[in-house]
N, C-alpha and C positions, 0 to 999 in steps of 0.2 A: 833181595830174595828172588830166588832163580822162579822163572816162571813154569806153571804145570802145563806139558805137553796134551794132556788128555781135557784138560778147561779151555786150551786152544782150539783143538780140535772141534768140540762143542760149540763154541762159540762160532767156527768156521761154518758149521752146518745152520747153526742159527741164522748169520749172515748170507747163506745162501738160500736157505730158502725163503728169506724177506727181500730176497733180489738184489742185497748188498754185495756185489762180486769183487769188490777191490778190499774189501775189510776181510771177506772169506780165503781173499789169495795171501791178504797179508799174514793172519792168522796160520793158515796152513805151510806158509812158511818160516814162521816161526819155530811153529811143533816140529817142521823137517830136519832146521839146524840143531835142535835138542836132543832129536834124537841122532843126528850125525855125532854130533860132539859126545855123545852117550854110548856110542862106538854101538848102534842099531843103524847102519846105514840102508837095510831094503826096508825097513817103516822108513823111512826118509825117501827112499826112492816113491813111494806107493803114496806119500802123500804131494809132493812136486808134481807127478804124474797127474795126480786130480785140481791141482792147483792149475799145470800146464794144460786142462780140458776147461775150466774153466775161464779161463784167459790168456789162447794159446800168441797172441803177441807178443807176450814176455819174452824180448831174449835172454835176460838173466834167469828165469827159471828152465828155458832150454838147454843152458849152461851147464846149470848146476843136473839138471837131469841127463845130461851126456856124461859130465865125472860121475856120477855115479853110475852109469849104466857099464860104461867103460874099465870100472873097476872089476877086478879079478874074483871067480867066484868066491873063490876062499876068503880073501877078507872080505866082500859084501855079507856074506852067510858069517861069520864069525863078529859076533857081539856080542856082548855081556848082561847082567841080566837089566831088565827098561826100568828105565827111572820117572817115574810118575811127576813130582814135584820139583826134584833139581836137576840139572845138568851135570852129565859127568864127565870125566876129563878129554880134553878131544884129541881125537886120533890125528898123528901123526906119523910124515914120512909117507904117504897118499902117493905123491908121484915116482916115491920109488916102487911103490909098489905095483904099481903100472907097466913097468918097463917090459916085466918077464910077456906077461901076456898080448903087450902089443909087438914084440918081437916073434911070438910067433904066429900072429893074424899076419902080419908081414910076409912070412915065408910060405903062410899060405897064398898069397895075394900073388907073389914071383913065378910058384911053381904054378899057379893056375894062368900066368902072363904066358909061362914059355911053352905049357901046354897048345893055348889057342895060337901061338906062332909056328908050334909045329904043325899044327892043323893048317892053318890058312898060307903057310908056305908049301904046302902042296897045290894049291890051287889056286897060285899065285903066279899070274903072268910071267913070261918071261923078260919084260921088260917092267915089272914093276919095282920099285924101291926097298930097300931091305925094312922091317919092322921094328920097333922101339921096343925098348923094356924101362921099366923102374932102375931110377939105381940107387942105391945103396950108402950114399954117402952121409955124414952127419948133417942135420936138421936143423933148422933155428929152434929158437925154446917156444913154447909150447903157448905162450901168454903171446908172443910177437904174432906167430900164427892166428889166433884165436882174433886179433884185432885186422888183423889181413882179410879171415875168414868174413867177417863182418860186412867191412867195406866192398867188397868184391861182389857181395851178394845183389847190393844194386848198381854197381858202375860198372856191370858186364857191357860191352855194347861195341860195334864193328869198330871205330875207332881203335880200340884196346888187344886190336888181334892182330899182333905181327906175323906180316905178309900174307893178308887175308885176299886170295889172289883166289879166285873159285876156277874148279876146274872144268872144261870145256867137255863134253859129251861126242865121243866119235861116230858122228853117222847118227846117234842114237838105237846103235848096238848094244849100249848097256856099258863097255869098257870104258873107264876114264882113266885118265893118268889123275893121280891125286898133287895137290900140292905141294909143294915144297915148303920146310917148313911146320908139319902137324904130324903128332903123332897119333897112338890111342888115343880114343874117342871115349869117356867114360861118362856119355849122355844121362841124366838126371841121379849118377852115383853121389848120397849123402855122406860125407866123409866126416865123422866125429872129430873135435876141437882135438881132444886128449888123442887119438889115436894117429894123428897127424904131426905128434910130437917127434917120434925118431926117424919122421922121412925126410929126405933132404930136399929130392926135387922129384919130379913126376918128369919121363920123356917123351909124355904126349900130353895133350892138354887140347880141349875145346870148348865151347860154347853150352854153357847148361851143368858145366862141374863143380859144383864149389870147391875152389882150389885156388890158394891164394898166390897173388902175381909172381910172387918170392917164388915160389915154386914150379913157375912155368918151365918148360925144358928148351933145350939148344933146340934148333929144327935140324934135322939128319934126313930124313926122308918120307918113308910110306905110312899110312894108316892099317893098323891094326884091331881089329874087334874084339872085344871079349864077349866069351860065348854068355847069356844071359844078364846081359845089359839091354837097356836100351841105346842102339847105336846107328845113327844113320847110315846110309850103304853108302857105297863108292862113287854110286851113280848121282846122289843125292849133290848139288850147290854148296861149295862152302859156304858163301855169303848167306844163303837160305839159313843152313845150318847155324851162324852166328844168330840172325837175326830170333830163330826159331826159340834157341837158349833163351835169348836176351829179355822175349815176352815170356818165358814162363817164368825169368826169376822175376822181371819187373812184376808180373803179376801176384809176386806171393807162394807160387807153387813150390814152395819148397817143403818138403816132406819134417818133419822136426823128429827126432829119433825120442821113443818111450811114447810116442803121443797112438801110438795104433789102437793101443787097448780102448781109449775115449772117440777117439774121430774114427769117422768112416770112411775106407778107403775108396780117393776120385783115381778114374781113371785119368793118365793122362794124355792132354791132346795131341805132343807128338808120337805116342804111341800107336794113339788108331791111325793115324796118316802112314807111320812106318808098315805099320803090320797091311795098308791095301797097297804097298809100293808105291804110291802116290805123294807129292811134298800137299800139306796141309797147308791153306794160303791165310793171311793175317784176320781177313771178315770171319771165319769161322773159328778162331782162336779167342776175339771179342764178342763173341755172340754171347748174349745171355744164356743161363742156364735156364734147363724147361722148371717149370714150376714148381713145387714140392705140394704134394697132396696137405688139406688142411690138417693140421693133429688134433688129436681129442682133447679138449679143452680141460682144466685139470683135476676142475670135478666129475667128469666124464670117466676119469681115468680109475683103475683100484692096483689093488696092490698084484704084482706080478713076482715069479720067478727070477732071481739077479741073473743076469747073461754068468755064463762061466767062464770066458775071458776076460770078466771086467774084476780087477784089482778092487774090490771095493773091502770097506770091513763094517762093522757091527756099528747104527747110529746110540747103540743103549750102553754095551760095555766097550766099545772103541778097540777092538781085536780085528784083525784080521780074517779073511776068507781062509788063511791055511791052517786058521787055530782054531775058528768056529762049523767051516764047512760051509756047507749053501746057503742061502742068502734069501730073504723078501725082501724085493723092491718098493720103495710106497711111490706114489705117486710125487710126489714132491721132493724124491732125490736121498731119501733118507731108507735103511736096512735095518733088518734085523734078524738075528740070529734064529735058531731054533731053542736053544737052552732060554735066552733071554723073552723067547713066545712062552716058554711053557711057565717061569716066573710069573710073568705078565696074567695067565690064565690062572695058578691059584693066589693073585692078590685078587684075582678079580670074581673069582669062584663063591664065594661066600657073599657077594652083592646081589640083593635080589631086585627087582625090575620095584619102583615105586609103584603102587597100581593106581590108575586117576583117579583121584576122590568123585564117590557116590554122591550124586546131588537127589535128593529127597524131594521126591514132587507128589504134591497136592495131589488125591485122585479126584477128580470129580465126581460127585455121588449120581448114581444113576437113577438117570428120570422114573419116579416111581408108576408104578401098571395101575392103571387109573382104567374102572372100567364106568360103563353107564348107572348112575344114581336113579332110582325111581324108575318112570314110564313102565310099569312091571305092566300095565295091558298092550300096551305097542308089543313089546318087545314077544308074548305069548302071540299075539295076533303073526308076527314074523315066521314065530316057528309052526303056526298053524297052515300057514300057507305057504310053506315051503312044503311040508309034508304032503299039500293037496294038491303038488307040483301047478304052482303059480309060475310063470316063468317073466314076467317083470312086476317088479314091486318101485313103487317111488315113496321115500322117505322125505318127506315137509316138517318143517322145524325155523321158528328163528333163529335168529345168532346168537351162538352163544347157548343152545338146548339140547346141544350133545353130540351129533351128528357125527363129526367126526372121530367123537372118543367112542361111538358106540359102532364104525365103522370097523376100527383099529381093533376093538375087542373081538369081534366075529372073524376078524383076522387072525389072531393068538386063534379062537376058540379052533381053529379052521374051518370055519363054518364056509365062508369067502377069502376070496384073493383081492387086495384094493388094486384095480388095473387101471390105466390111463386109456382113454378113445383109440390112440397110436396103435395099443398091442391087444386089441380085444380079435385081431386075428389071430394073431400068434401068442396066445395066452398058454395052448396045451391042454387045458388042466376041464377037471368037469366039477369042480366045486363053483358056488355062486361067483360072479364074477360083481364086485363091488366099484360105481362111479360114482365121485362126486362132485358138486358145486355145477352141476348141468346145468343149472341158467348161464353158466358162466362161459359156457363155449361158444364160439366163435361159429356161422353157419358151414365150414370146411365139416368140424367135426359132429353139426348135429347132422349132415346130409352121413358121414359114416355112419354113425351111432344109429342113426334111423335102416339103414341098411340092414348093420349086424342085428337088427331085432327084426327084421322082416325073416329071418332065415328061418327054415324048417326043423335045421338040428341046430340047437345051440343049449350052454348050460342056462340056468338061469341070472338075471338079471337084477341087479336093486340101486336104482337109482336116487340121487340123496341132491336136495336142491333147497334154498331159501322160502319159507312163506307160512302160513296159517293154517294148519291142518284141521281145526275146529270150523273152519268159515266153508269145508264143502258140505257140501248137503245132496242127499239122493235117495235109491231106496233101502230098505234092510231086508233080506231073504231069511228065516227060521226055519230049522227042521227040528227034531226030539233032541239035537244034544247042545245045538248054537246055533249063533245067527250068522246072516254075513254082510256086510254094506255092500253096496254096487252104486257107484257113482256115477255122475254122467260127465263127458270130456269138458265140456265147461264148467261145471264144479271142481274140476283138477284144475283147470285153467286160472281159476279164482281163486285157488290156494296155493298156486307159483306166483299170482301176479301179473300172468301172462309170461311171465321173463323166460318159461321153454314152447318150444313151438307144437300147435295144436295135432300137425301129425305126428310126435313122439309122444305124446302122451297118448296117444288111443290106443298106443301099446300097452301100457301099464294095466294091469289088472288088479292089482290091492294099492290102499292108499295106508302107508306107515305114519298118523303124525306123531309130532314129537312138540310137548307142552315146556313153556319156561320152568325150570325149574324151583320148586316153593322154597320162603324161606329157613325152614329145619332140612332140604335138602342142600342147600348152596351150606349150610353151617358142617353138613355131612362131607360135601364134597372136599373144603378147608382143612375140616381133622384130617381126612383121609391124605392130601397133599405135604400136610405139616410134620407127620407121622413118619415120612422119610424121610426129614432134617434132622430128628430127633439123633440126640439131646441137646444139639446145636441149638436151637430152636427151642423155643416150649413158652406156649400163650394160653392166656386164660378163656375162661366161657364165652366172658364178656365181650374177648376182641374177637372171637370167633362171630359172633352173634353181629359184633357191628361189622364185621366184613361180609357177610353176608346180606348184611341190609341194606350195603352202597352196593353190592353183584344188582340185591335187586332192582333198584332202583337206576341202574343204566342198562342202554337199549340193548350194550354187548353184554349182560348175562356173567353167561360161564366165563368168558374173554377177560370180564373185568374181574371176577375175581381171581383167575388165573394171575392178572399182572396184578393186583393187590397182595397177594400172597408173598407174589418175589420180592418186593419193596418191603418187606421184614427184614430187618437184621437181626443177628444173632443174639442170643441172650434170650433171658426169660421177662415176660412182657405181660403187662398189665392192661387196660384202659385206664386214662386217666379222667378224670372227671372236668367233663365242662362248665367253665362261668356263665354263670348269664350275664347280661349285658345290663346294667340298670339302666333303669326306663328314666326318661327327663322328665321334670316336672314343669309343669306350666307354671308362667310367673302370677302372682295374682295382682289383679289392677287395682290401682287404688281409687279406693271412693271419692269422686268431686263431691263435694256438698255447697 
């Protein structure tokens, strides 16, 4: 079963962009002869071409991409309709069809010969040699050439140059007598296999032409140029001139005809030597080439515009540039059309984006506004003496009797701001300025704190510290509506413990204390904390009652029932009833008698 051209092809591109280049050349070779034999020979051409970019060493795909470049437009353009799956009958009679159109590249080749003869025999010494032409006689076949052309291409070398005798420079006026022996000079001209079929012999020949021995010509006289070639001058060394051919075929530089569309055109090196008059010496014909800038690496790279010289066709439906139009390059060597983008856009039009799955998070319940329980005479005595502008107040309390939650509160209420020692300068504000835990600072910040209360303007103060507010003692002032305590600095002192120092406290003018709280308060506190787990949560009387009565009975107070609280888990909860422990009986001794 004949193989499909277009599963070739696929599969070419497959192997190509998995860096397989000799399975991709084979493939696309394949597809080229099916479609040759399918009487499609420019898809034939168009895929050799990228076979020949891909692995331009091949001389058998050079081969085959000359017969067909070299074929006539007419049958290249005439083929019947592409056969997908089989091969169809192959074209024959190929080299006759050739004859008509290299018959007349030929007579164009003559008259442009005799043209530059008449040109350069006007300014052509009078002792110079007369000029060579082509001639015209019958040719070897076209297969004997093709293996000539071959060989020739590396065993060019001075050896092989009859009567390679260089000619001598007069004076170095420029004038030489040229050798005897050479004719035209047809420096780096690419002469195709097939188009070399009906020429007999060439009657000049030099170093750097691919032109096979068979073809060399008699020697008769002068050298001749043709205009738009590369050709060395008159002035220029034969032997140079051998040697100059010789490293650029040794080198490879031979031009492969179809390959321009893929390669980029090198200048070459005997050219820039011709064009400064100067001969080019063999160290800068071996010099490395300068560097190539790094490319973008291939993720780097997106999809581009296809050049519009470049023969490429469609990687989706396998068509051509002349059937589909312009082209996107991908980065990886693969096209696509625009009919086969706009496909591509409604399969893809009705897919909607998955959106990443919500993950569902726990909110944590917010710490419930817990304000101060009981002390309802402190707290009166606070707001009496703010009103009779006190301007420092110190709050005594043990641990655990509120001080903090009754800070926090006056803070919501905005009654005060809780400020740290640090920014009691730069606080702003004229509402009370709330410290606490003063025994607990270091002497840096009672020498400030002692400052900021010496000043003349300032809002007031209320300062909150560890100790006994029952154990000072002093005198009491009465007028017709209240009383007032008035302390003396060591009865403050005996109610911190000493722990703040005796000139910060002579500032203080009212003493706030603060009493452990009883046990129907600490059972008040518990509902009220428990009340913002609900209905997570939910405890009886009883356990309310017995958590309050472990608060009471440890030194931290409020502290402890705080962390007894949290140590609940969820669920609804009981107390459960304790064992006693029975009591041992004493053994009873028995009676000696």
């Amino acid at each position: 079963m004949a193989e499909n051209p277009r599963e070739l092809i696929r599969a070419a591109q497959s192997a190509e962009t998995q860096g397989d280049v000799a399975r991709a050349v084979e493939c696309l070779q394949k597809a080229a002869e099916l479609y040759r034999q399918s009487g499609n020979p420019s898809r034939a051409l168009q895929l050799l071409r990228h076979a020949q970019r891909l692995d331009g060493s091949r001389a058998d795909i050079a081969d085959a991409v000359n017969r067909l470049e070299w074929m006539p437009e007419p049958a290249r353009a005439r083929h019947g309709p592409e056969l997908d799956g089989e091969a169809g009958v192959p074209a024959s009679g190929l080299d006759a069809e050739l004859l008509p159109e290299v018959v007349h590249r030929q007579r164009l080749i003559e008259d442009a010969l005799r043209e530059a003869a008449l040109v350069a025999g006007d300014d052509t010494p009078a002792g110079a040699a007369p000029s060579w032409v082509i001639e015209t006689e019958a040719a070897e076949d076209s297969q004997r050439l093709e293996a000539q052309l071959a060989r020739v291409a590396g065993e060019v070398d001075d050896g092989e140059v009859p009567g390679s005798q260089p000619s001598a420079s007069a004076g170095g006026q420029g004038d030489s007598a040229s050798a005897p022996g050479w004719g035209v000079v047809l420096s780096g001209m690419n002469v195709p296999s097939a188009a070399m079929a009906p020429v007999a012999s060439v009657s000049a020949w030099a170093p750097g032409m691919n032109v096979p021995s068979g073809a060399r010509p008699q020697p008769e006289s002068s050298v001749v140029a043709v205009p738009g070639t590369d050709v060395p001058s008159a002035s220029t060394p034969l032997a140079e001139r051998a040697t100059q051919g010789a490293l650029q075929d040794a080198a490879g530089d031979r031009e492969l005809p179809g390959a321009a569309e893929f390669a980029t055109p090198r200048p070459s090196p005997r050219a820039g030597a011709l064009d400064d008059g100067t001969p080019q010496s063999a160290d800068a014909l071996g010099a490395a080439p300068p560097r190539r800038r790094r490319e973008a690496r291939l993720i780097e790279r997106g999809p581009t515009r296809a050049d519009a010289a470049l023969d490429a066709w469609c990687s989706f439906c396998c068509r051509p540039r002349t059937d589909t139009g312009d082209l996107v390059a991908g980065p990886a060597g693969a096209f696509i059309c625009k009919s086969c983008l706009n496909e591509s856009q409604s399969l893809l039009g009705d897919v909607a984006p998955k959106p990443p799955p919500v993950v569902s998070r726990t909110e944590r319940p917010a710490e419930p506004v817990m304000g101060l329980v009981g002390q309802q005479a402190t707290q009166a005595l606070l707001t009496q003496s703010l009103e009779a502008q006190a301007r420092c107040l110190l709050v005594v309390g043990p641990e655990g009797s509120g001080k903090s939650v009754w800070f926090q509160q006056l803070q919501r209420e905005g009654v005060g701001v809780i400020t740290a020692v640090a920014d009691l300068d730069g606080s702003g504000t004229s509402r009370v300025l709330l410290v606490e835990d003063v025994e607990r600072l270091d002497a840096a910040a009672h020498a400030a704190l002692r400052a900021f209360l010496a000043r003349d303007h300032r809002p007031a103060v209320v300062l909150g510290a560890r100790g006994l507010g029952s154990e000072a003692r002093g005198l009491t002032l009465r007028d017709e509506v209240r009383s007032a305590p008035v302390l003396t600095t060591a009865a403050l002192s005996q109610a911190v413990r000493g722990a703040v120092p005796t000139d910060l406290l002579e500032h203080v003018q009212v003493l706030l204390p603060l009493q452990v709280p009883t046990h129907a308060e600490f059972m008040e506190i518990a509902r009220q904390r428990l009340a913002a787990r609900a209905p997570a949560v939910s405890v009886a009387e009883d356990v309310l009652a017995a958590l309050a009565q472990e608060a009471g009975r440890s030194p931290r107070a409020g502290h402890e029932l705080h962390a007894l609280l949290n140590r609940v888990p969820t669920g609804t909860w009981s107390l459960a009833p304790t064992e006693k422990a029975a009591s041992a009986r004493k053994a009873r001794r028995k009676r000696t008698s």
